[in-house]
VOZA-217422 format. One line per field, with one value per residue: residue number from 1; residue in three letters; chain; x, y, z of N, C-alpha, C in turn. Coordinates in steps of 0.2 Angstrom, whole numbers. Layout:
<atoms>
drenmi = NUM_...
domi = Ala_...
nuza = A_...
n_c1 = X_...
n_c2 = Y_...
n_c3 = Z_...
ca_c1 = X_...
ca_c2 = Y_...
ca_c3 = Z_...
c_c1 = X_...
c_c2 = Y_...
c_c3 = Z_...
</atoms>
This chain:
<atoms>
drenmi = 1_2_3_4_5_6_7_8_9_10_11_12_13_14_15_16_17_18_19_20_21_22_23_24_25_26_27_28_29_30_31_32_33_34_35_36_37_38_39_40_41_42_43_44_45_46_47_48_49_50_51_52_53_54_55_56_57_58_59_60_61_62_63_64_65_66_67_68_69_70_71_72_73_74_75_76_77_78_79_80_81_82_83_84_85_86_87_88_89_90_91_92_93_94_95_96_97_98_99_100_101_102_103_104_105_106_107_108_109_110_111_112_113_114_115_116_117_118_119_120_121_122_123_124_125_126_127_128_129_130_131_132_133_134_135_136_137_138_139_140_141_142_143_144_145_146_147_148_149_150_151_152_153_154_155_156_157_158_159_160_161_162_163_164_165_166_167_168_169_170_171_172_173_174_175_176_177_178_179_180_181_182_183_184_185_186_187_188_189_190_191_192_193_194_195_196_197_198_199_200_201_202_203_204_205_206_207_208_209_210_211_212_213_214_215_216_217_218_219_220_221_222_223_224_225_226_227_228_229_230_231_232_233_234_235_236_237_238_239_240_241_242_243_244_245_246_247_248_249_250_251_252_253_254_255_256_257_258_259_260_261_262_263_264_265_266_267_268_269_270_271_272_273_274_275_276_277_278_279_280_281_282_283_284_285_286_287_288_289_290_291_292_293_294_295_296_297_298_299_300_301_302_303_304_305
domi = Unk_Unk_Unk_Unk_Unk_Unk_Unk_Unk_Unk_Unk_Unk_Unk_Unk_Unk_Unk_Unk_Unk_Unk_Unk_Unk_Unk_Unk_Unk_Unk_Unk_Unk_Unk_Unk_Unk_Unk_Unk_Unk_Unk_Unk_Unk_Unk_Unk_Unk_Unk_Unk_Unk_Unk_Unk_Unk_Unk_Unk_Unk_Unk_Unk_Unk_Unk_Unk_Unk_Unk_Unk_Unk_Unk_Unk_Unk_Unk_Unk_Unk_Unk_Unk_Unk_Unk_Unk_Unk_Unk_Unk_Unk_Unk_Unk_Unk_Unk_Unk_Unk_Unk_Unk_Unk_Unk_Unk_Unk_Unk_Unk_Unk_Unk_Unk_Unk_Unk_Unk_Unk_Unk_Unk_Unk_Unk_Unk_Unk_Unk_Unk_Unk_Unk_Unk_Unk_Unk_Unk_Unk_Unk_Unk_Unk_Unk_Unk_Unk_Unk_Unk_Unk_Unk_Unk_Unk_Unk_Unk_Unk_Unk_Unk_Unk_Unk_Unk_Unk_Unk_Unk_Unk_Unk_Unk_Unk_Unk_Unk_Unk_Unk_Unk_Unk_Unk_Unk_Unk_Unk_Unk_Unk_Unk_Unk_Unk_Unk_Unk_Unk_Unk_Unk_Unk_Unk_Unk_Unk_Unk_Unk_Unk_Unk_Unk_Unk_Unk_Unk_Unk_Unk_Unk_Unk_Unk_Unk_Unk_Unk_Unk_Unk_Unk_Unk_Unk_Unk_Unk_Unk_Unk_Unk_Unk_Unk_Unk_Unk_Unk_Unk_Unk_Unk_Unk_Unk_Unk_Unk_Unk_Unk_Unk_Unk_Unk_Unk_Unk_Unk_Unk_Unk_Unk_Unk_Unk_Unk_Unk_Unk_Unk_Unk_Unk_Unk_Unk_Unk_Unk_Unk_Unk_Unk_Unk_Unk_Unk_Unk_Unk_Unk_Unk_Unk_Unk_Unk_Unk_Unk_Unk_Unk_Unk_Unk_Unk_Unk_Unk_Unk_Unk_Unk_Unk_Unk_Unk_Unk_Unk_Unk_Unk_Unk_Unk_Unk_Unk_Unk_Unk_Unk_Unk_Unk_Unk_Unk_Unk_Unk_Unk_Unk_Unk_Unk_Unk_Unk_Unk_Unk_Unk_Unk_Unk_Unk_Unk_Unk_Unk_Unk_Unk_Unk_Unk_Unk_Unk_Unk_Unk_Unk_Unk_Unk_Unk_Unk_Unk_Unk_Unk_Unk_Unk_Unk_Unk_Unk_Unk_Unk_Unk_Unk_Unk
nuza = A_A_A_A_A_A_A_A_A_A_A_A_A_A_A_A_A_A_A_A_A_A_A_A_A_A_A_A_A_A_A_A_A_A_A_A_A_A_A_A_A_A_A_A_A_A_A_A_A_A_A_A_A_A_A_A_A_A_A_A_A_A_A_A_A_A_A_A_A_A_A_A_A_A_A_A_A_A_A_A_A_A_A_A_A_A_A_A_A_A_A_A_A_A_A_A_A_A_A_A_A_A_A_A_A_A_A_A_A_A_A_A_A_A_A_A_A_A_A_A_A_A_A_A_A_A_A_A_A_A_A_A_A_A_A_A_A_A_A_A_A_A_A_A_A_A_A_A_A_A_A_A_A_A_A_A_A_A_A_A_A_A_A_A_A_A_A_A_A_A_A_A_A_A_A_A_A_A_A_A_A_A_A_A_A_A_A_A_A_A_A_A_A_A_A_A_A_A_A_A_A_A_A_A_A_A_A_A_A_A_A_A_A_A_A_A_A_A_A_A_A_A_A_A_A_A_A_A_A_A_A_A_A_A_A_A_A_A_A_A_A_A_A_A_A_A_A_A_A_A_A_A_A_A_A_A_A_A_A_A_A_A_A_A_A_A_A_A_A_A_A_A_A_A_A_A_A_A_A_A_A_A_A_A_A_A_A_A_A_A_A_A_A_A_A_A_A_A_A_A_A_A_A_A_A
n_c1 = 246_247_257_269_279_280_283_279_283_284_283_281_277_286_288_286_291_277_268_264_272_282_284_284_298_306_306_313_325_331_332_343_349_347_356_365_379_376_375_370_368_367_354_343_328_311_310_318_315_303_306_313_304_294_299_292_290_291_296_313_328_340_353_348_341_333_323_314_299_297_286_274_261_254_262_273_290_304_316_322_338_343_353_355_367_371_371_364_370_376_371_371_366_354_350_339_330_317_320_313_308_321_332_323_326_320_326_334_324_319_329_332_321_324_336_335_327_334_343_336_327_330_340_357_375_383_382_383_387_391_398_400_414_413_398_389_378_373_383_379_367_371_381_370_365_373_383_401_414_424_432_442_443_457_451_443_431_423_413_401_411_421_435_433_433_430_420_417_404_400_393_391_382_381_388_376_367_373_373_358_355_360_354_345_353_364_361_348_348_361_368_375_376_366_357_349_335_330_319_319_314_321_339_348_345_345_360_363_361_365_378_386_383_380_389_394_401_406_401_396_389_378_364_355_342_343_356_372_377_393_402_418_427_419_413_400_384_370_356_352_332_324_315_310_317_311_301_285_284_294_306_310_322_338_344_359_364_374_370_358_350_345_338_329_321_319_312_301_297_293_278_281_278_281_286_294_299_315_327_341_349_355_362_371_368_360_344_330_313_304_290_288_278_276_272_284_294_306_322_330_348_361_377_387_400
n_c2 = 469_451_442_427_430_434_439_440_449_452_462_468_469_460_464_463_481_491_501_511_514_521_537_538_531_537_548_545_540_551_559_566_564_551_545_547_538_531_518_524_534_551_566_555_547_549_542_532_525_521_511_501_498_492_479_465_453_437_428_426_424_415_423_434_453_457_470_472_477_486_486_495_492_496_506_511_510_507_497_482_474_463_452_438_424_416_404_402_401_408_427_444_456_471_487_499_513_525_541_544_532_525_518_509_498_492_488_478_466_465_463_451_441_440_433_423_417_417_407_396_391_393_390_397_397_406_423_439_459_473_489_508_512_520_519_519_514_503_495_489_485_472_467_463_454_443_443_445_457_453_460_473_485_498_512_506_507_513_528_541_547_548_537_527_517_501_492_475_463_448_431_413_401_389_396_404_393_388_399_401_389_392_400_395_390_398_412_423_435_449_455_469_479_489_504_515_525_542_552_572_587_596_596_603_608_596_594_598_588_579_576_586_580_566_565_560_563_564_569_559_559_573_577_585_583_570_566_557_553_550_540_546_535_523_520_519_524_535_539_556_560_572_570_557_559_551_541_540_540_541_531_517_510_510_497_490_482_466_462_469_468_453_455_462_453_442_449_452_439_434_442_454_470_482_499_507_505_498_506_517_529_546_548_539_527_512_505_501_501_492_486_480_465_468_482_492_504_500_503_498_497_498_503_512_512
n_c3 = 168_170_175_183_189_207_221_239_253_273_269_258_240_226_210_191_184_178_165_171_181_179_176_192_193_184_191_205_198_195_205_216_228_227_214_218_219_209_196_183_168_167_163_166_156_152_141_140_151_147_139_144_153_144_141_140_154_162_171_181_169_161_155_156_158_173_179_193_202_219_230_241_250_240_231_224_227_223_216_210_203_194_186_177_172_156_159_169_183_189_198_197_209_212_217_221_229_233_242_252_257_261_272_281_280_272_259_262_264_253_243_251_250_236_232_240_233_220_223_231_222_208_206_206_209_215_220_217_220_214_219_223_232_241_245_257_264_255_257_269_266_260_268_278_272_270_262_258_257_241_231_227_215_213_201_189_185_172_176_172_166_171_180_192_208_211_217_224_232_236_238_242_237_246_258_257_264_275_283_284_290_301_309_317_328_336_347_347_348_352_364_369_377_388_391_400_398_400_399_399_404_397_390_394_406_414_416_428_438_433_429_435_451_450_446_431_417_407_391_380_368_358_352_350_354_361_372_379_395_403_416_420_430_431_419_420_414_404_398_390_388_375_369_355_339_327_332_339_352_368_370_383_389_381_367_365_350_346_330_323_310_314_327_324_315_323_332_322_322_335_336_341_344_333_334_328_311_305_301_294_303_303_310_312_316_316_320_327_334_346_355_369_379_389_391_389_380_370_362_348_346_334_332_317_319
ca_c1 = 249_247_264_274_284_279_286_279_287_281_278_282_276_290_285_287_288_272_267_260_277_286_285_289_304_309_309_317_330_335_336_352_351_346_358_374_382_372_378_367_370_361_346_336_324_307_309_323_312_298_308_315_296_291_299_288_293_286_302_319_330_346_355_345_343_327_320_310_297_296_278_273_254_251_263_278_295_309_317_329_341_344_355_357_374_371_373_359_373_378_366_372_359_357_343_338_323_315_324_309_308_327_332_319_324_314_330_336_319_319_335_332_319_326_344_330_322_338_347_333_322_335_348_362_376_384_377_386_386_397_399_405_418_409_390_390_372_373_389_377_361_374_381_365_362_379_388_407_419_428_438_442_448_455_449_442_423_419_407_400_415_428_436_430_435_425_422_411_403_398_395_391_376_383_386_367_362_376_369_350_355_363_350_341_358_364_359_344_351_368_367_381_374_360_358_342_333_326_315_318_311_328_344_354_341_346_365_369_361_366_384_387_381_382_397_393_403_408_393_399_384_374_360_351_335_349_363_372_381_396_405_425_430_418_412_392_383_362_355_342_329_320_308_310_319_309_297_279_285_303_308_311_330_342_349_365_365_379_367_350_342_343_335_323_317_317_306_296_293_287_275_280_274_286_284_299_301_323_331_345_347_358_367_377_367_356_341_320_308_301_285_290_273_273_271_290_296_314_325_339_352_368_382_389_405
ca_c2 = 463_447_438_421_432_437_437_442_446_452_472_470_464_461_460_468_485_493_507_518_515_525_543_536_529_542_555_544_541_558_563_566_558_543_543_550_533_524_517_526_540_558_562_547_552_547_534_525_520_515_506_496_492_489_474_462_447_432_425_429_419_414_427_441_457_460_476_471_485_483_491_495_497_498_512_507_514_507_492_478_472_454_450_432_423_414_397_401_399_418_430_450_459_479_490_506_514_530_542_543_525_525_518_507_489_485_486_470_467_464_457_445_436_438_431_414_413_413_399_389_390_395_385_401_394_412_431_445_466_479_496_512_510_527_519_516_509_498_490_487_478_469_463_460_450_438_444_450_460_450_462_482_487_505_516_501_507_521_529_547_554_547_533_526_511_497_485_468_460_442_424_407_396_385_402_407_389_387_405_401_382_391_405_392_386_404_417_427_441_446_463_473_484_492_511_519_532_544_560_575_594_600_591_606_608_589_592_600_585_570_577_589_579_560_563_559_572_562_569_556_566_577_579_591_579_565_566_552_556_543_541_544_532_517_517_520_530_534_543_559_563_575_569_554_562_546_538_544_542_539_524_520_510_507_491_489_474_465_461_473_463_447_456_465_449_439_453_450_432_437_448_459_478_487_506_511_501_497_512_521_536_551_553_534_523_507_505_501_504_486_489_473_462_473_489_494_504_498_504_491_501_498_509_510_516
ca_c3 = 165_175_178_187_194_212_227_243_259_276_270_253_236_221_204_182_182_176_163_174_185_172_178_196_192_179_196_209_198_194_212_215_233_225_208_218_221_205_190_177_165_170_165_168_153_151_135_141_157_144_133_148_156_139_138_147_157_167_174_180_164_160_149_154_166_176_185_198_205_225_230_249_252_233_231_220_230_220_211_211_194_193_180_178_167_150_161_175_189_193_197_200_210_214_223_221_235_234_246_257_259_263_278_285_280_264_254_264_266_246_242_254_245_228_231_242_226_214_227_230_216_202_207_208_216_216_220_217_219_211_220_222_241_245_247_263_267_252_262_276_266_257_274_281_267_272_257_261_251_238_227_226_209_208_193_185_182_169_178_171_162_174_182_199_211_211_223_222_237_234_242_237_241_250_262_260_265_280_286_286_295_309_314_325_331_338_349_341_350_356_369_370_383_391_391_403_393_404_398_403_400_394_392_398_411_417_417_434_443_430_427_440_455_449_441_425_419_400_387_374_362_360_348_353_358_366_376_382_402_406_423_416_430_430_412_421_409_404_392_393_381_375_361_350_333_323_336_342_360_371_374_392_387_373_370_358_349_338_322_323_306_319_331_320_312_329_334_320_321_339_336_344_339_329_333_322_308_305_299_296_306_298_315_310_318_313_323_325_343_349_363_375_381_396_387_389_373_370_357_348_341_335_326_313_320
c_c1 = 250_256_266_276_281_281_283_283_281_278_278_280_283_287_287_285_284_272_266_265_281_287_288_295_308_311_312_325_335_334_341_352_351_350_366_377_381_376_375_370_364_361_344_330_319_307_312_321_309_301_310_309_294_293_297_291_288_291_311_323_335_348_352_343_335_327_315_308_296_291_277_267_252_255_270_286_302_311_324_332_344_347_360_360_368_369_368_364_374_373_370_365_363_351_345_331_323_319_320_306_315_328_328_317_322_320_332_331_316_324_336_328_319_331_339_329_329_343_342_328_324_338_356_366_382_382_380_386_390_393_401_409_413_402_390_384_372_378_384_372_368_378_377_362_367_382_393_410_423_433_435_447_449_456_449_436_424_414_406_407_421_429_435_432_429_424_414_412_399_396_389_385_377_383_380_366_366_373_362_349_356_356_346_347_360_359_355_347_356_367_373_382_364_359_350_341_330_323_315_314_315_335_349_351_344_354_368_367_363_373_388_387_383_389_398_396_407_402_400_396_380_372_355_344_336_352_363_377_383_400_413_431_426_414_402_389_374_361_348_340_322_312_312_312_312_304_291_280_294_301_309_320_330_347_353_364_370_375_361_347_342_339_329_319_315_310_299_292_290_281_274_279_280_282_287_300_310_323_338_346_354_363_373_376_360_349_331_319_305_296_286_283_271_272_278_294_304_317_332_342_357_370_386_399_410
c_c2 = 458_444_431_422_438_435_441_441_452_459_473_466_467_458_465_475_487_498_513_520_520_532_542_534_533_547_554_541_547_562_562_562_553_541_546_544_527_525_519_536_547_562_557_550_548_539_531_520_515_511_500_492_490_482_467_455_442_428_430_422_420_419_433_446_457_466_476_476_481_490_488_497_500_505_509_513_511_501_488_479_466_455_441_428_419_406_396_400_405_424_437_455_468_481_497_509_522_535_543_536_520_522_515_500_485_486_478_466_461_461_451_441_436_433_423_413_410_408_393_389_389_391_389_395_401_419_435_451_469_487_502_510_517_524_514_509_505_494_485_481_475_463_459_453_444_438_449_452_455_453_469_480_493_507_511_501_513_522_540_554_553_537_532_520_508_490_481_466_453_435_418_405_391_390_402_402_388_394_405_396_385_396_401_390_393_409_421_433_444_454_464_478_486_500_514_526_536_551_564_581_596_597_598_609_602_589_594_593_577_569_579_583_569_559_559_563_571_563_566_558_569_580_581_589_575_566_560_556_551_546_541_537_525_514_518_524_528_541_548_561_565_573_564_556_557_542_543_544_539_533_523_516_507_501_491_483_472_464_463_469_456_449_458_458_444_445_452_443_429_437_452_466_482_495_509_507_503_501_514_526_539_552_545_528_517_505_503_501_497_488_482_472_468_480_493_497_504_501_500_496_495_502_509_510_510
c_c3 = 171_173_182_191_199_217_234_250_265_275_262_248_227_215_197_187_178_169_167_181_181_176_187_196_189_187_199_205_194_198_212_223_232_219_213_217_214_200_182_176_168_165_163_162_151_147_136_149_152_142_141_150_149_138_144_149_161_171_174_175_162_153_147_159_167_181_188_201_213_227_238_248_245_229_228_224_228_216_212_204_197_187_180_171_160_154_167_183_194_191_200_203_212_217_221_225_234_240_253_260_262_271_285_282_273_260_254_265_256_241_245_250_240_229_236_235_219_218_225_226_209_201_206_213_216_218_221_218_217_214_222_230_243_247_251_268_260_252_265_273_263_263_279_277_269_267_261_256_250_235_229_219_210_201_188_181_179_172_176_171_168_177_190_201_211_217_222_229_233_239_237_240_242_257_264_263_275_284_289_291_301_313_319_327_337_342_345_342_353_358_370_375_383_393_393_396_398_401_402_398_394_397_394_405_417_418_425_441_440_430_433_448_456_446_435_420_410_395_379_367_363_354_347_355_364_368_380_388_404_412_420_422_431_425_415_415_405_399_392_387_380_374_357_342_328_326_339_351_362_374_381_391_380_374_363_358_344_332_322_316_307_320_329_317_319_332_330_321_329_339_341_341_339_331_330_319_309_302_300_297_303_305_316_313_315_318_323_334_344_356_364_375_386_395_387_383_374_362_355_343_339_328_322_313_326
</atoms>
């Protein structure tokens, strides 16, 4: 089916749900990773996908919802919902991503060129989200996106045979427009620290001379590849590593930043060479691997915490 509606962006192409999306769709969303948080009934059953892709579209249009499939490398890994008012002015969006495409960005990645297109093409001059207080990384694209929490209701939403709080994140396009003007005005990058990375054999092989000897003697964690060794009186502190948990090699340092999908998009418009694409790591941190000019792999974190 050819279409109006496409939208490319730097890894991603957005466009109708297909036929032959159908059984993918039908799976990922009766993972349970991917439906714990979601607002559909369980199971997800084959005809109520088709009947949705059946109903074909070529624009997103006043007084009706859209499922946008978002495809990487021709491989279809999950979908938006646009649903835009009777009046064309308010547009609610959502996102739902395969759980192996989890955590590496294309969610914000995808809702950022939707919520451009319904500002400045649309003419939106609101954007809205509704969801559970409990889903955590769909806080995060939400904030990255420069929507803030406007409301919690408790036990407002019927959701699968009970009552659940709701909460709406939202902003105005007047916001989106004042947020895109400033990015050349601000800092692309704000550092909050600098943290050596050093490789060792064995992190408990490395503590009688990092801890013991430097007096490093604060292991703030320890995740069985990392460990960070701080100094408890002057806040000193460096970090040893095994192995890369997500990375094909170790970084040589970590740099905390205040807003990592700045620094990740600064990086991209760069080009500099992504080794890690942006992710969320399970151990509460936000992160992607940047290779420097000089060949230096650097890791930009920051946490969620």
């Amino acid at each position: 089916m050819s279409s109006a509606y496409l939208l490319r962006t730097e890894r991603l192409l957005l466009r109708p749900l297909r036929e032959d999306d159908i059984d993918i769709v039908v799976g990922y969303r009766n993972d349970p990773a991917v439906a714990a948080l979601q607002d559909w009934d369980l199971p997800v059953s084959r005809e109520r996908v088709a009947e949705q892709v059946a109903r074909t579209w070529s624009d997103i249009e006043p007084g009706q919802s859209r499922q946008i499939g978002v495809e990487r490398d021709g491989e279809l890994i999950g979908d938006l919902y646009v649903g835009l008012d009777e009046h064309g002015g308010i547009a609610e969006i959502g996102f739902t991503l395969r759980t192996e495409y989890q955590g590496r960005g294309y969610a914000v990645e995808a809702a950022r060129a939707v919520v451009k297109d319904l500002i400045e093409r649309l003419g939106c001059h609101r954007i809205f989200a509704q969801l559970s207080p409990q889903n955590d990384a769909s806080k995060r694209v939400l904030e990255r996106l420069g929507m803030t929490l406007e409301s919690l209701a408790p036990k407002s939403f019927w959701w699968r045979g009970r009552w659940d709080d709701n909460m709406v994140y939202a902003m105005s396009a007047s916001s989106w427009r004042d947020r895109q003007g400033r990015v050349g005005e601000l800092p692309r990058v704000t550092v909050v620290d600098v943290i050596p990375d050093l490789s060792v054999p064995d992190i408990e092989g490395a503590r009688e001379f990092y801890q013991d000897y430097l007096g490093l003697s604060v292991e703030e964690f320890n995740l069985g590849w990392v460990a960070r060794f701080t100094s408890p009186t002057t806040g000193a502190h460096l970090q040893v590593i095994t192995r890369d948990a997500s990375g094909p090699e170790n970084p040589a340092i970590s740099v905390k930043v205040r807003d990592i999908e700045t620094a990740f998009t600064e990086a991209q418009t760069r080009g500099y060479q992504i080794v890690v694409p942006l992710r969320d790591e399970e151990w509460g941190a936000s992160r992607f691997v940047v290779r420097a000019p000089d060949g230096t792999l650097v890791n930009i974190v920051r946490h969620h915490n």
